[in-house]
N, C-alpha and C positions, 0 to 999 in steps of 0.2 A: 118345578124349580126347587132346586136343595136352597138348604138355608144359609148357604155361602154366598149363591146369588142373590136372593133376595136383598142379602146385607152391602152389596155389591153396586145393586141398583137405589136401596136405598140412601147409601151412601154418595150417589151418583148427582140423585133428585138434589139432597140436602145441599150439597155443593152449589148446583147447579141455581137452589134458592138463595145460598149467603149470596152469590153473586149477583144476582138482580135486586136482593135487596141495597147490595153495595153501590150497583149504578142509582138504582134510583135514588140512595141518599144524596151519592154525587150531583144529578139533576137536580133536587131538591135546592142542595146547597149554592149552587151554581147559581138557581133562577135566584137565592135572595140574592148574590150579589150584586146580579146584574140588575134585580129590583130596587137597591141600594142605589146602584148607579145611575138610574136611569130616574130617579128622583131626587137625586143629588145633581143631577149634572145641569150647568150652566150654558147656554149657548147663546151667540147673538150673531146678528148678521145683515142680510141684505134680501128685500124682498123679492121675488122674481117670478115670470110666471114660465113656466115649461112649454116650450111650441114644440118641441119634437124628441123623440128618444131614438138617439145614433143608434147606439149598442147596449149592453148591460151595464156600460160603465159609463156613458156619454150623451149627455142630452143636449139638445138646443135651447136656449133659456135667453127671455127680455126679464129689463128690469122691468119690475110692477108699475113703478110710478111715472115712465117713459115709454109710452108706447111707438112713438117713435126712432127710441134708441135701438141699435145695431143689434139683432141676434147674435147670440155669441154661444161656443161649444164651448158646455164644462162635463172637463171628468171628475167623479167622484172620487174623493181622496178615498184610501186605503183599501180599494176590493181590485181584482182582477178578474174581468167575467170572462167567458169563454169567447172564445171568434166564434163569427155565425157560421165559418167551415166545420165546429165541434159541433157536430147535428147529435143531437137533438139540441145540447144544453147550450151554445150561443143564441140561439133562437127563442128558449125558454127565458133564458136571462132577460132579451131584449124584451120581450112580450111581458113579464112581472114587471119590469122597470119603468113600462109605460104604462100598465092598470093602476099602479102604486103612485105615477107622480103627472102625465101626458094631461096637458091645458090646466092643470092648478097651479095655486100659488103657493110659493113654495120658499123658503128662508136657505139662502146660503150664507154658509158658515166658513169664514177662509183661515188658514192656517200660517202659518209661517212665508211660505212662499206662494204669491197669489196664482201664478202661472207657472206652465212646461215649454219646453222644448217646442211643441208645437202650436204653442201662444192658446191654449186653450187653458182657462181659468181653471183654477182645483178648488175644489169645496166638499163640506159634506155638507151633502142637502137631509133636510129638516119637514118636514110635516106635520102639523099637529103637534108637536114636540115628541115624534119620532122621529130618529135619526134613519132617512134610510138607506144609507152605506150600509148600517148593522144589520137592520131588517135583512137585508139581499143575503148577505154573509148567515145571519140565522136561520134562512130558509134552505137555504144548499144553491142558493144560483149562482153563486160566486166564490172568489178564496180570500181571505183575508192577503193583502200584501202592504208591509208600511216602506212607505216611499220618505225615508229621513230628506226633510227637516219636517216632515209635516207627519208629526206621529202623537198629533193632540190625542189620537183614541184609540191609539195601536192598542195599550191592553185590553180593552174591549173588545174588539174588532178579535180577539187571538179565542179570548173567551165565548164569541159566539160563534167561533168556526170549532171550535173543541164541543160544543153543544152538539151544532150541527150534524158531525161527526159522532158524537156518541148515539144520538136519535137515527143518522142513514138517512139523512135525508137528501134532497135534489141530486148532485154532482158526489153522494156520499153515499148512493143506495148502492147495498153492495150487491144490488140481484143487474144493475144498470152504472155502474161507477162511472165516473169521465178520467178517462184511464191517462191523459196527460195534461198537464199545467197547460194554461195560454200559452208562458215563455216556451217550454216546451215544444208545444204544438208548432208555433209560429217556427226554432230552430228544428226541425223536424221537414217542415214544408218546405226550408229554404235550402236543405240540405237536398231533398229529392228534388228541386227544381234547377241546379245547381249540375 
């Protein structure tokens, strides 16, 4: 190897290290904020316990204190999990959402608008005083989406899909990506059934 190359590849290496050192500062940086945030942040709500997880995005939920009262579907404000038709990662989604939250008791938190279109409650549900809308979105099971009016935690939620994404993880592994959005998928399906 002439010493053209050598200066070639080591100048390749060097590169190749300012840029890892550069992401990881970013990590670095990133986790104090969100360590900031997450001991900064305020939440209150309503206690409930989890009978069943629809989707990655949609559990069945009684209140705590009524065991009586009506099951009720809530989706999770600000993530968009995949349909269980995105095989692998609808099914992933759904199976994390139910080890993370399935028969505890669990704090929802309601936003601006308490319900949708399809009269199912929106919340972010709470554990332990983890948020897990973030959680789902931090792991890769999900995308960050903010549904205005209810954008109590959209910068957040933006900040752990930008993590996600820099780490590759779940729905972000670039060796396995989930190569189209929910909305997508669903206008996709409805175009070929069509």
């Amino acid at each position: 190897m002439s010493k053209q190359d050598r200066s070639i590849v080591s100048n390749r290496k060097t590169k190749r290290y300012r840029l890892w050192l550069i992401l990881l500062l970013l990590l670095v940086l990133l986790n104090l904020g969100l360590g900031w945030f997450r001991g900064n942040a305020e939440h209150s709500g309503e206690a409930w316990v989890v009978k069943r997880v629809v989707s990655g995005q949609t559990i069945e939920a009684q209140l705590a204190s009524d065991s009586t009262e009506i099951v009720q579907r809530v989706r999770l404000i600000g993530i968009s999990a995949p349909l269980r038709e995105q095989s692998p990662w609808g099914e992933r989604a759904q199976q994390r959402l139910e080890k993370l939250t399935n028969d505890r008791k669990v704090m929802l938190e309601f936003d601006t608008e308490r319900k949708d279109n399809s009269d199912r409650l929106l919340a972010y549900v709470w554990l332990d005083n983890r948020l897990i809308n973030a959680q789902m979105i931090e792991e890769g099971y999900v995308l960050a989406e903010s549904l205005p009016p209810n954008v109590k935690y959209e910068r957040k939620f933006e900040l752990d899909q930008r993590k996600a994404r820099l780490l590759e993880v779940g729905i972000w592994d670039t060796r396995n990506p989930m190569r189209l959005s929910p909305k997508e998928f669903r206008r996709q399906s409805n175009q070929n059934s069509n």
